[in-house]
C-alpha positions as CSV (number, residue, x, y, z in Angstrom):
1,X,0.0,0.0,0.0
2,X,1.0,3.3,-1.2
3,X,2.6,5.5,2.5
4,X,-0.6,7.9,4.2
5,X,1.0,11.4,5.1
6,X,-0.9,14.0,6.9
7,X,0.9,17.3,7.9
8,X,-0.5,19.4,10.7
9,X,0.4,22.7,12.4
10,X,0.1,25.5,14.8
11,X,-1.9,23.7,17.9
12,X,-1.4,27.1,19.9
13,X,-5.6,27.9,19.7
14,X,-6.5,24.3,20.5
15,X,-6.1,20.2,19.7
16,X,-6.2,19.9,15.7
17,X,-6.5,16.6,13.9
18,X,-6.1,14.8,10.9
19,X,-8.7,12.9,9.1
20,X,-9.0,9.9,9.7
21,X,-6.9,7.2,7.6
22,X,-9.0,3.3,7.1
23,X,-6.1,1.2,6.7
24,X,-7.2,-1.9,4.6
25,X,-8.2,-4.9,7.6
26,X,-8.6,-7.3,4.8
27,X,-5.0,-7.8,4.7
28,X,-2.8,-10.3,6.2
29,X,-0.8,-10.1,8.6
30,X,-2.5,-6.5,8.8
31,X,0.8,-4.6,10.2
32,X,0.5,-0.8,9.6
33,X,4.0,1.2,10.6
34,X,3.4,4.6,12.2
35,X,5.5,7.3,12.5
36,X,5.3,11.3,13.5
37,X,8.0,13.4,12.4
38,X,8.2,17.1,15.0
39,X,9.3,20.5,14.1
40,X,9.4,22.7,16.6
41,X,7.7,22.2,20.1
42,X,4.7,20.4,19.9
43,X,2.6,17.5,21.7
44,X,0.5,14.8,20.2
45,X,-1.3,11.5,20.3
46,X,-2.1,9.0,17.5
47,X,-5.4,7.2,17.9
48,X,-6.7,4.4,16.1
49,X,-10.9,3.1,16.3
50,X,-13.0,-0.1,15.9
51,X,-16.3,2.0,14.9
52,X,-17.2,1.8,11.5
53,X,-15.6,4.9,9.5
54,X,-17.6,4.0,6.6
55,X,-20.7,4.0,8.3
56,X,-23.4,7.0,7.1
57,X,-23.7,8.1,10.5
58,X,-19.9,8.0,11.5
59,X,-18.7,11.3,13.4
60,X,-15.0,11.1,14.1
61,X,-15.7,13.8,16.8
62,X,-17.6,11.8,18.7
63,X,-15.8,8.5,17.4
64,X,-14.3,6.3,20.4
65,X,-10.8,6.4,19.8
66,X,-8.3,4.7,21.8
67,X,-4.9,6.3,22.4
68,X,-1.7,4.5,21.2
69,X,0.4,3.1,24.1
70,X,3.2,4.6,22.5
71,X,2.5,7.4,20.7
72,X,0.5,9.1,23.5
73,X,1.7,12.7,24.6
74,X,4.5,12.7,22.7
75,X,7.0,15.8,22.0
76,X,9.5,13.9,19.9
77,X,9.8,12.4,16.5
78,X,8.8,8.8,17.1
79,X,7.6,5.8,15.2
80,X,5.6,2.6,16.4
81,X,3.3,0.0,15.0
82,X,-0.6,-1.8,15.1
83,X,-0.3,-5.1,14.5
84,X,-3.6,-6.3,14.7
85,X,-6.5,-4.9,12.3
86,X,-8.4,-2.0,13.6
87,X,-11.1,0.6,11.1
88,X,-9.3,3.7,11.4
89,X,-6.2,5.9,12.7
90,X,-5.7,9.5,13.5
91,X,-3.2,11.6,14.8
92,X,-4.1,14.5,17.0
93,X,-2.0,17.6,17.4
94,X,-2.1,18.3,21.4
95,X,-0.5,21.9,21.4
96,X,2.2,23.7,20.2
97,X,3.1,26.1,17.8
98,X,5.3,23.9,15.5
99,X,4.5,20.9,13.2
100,X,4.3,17.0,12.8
101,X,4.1,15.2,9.9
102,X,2.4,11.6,10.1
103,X,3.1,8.8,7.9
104,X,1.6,5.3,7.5
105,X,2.3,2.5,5.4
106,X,0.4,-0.7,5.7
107,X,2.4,-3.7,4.9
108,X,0.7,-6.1,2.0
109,X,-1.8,-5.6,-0.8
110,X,0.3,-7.0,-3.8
111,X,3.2,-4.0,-3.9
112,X,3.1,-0.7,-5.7
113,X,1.7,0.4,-8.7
């Protein structure tokens, strides 16, 4: 699968996110590889849900989204991993007045075009 990149900035008026990326959980061994890359001082979390992003009535703001164990409050460039297939993935920019830039790449799906 082709790499997801969502670049968000300037958290300083409140949380900002990115939409919402529906990794393919068709795919086996699902394995989708995370990472954030910071300019500047910033905090954020990446989330990932098991609601139904495709469903007509699906609100991410009001999604529930579970918090990454290691990608939670973060202030440094970081990468991590799910292993295990889940319906969607965010990244949330905390605060801050600098940047991140999120990348995923899901592992599978017959190489690149």
């Amino acid at each position: 699968m082709r790499p997801v990149v969502y670049t968000l900035s300037d958290a300083s008026g409140g949380a900002r996110y990115s939409n919402v990326y529906p990794p393919d959980n068709y795919i086996s061994p699902f394995n989708v590889a995370l990472s954030v890359t910071v300019t500047g001082t910033v905090s954020y979390t990446v989330q990932y849900t098991f609601d139904d992003v495709f469903a007509s009535t699906y609100s991410p703001s009001s999604g529930n989204w579970v918090n990454h164990p290691s990608l939670t409050a973060k202030t440094v460039t970081a990468d991590s991993n799910v292993a295990y297939p889940v319906n969607g993935i965010r990244v949330v920019l905390n605060s801050g007045s600098g940047s991140i830039t999120f990348t995923a790449v899901q592992a599978g799906g017959g190489g690149r075009a």
